[in-house]
N, C-alpha and C positions, 0 to 999 in steps of 0.2 A: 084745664090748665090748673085750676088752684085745689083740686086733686093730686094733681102729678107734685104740685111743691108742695100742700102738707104730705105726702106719703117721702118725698123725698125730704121735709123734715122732721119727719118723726121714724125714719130710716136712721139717722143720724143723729138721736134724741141724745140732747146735753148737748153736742157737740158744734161747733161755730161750719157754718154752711155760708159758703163766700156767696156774692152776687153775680162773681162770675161764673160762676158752677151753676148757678140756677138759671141763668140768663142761657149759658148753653145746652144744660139738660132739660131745661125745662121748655126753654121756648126755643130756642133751634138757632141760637143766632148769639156773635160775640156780644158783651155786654158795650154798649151804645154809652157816651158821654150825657147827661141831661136825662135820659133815657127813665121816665117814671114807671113805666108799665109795671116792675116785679112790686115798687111799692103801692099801687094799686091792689095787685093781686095780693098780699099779703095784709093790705087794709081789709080786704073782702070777710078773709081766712080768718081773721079777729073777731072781725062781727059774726062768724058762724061758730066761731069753735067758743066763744066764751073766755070765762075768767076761769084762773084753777082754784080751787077750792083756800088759797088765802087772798082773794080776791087780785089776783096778778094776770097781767096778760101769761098765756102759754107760750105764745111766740116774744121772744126777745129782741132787740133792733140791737144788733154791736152796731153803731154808729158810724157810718161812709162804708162799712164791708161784709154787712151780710146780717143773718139771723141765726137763731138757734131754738128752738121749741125745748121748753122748761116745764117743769109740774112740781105742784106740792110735792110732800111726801105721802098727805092723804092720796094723790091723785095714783102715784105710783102704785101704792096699796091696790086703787082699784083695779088698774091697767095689771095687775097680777094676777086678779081673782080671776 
């Protein structure tokens, strides 16, 4: 599972990725009221993936609607090479 939502956030890199869209592509099911589980897995995805090189998270929290996966611009560089 927290495969499937970084690869579906860094699919969509920069870009705002609802909770609803995660909630159905990723786990199989309408997004649930109270419902913590994506923030769990996206708590996981933090602790594995690290800071980006200006010491920030990579994953972004928009607040009540989703995420977005962000990088430096060093980070960019390397995702180039």
């Amino acid at each position: 599972t927290e495969f499937e939502l970084l690869k579906l956030l860094m699919d969509n890199y920069g870009k705002f990725v609802s909770r609803e869209k995660i909630s159905e592509n990723i786990l199989g099911k309408k997004l649930q009221s109270f419902d913590r589980s994506i923030d769990m897995h996206i708590s996981h995805l933090r602790k594995k993936v690290g800071l980006n090189a200006n010491h920030q998270e990579r994953i972004k929290t928009i607040r009540g609607s989703g995420y977005q996966f962000v990088a430096s611009n060093s980070d960019s560089e390397q995702m180039n090479q």
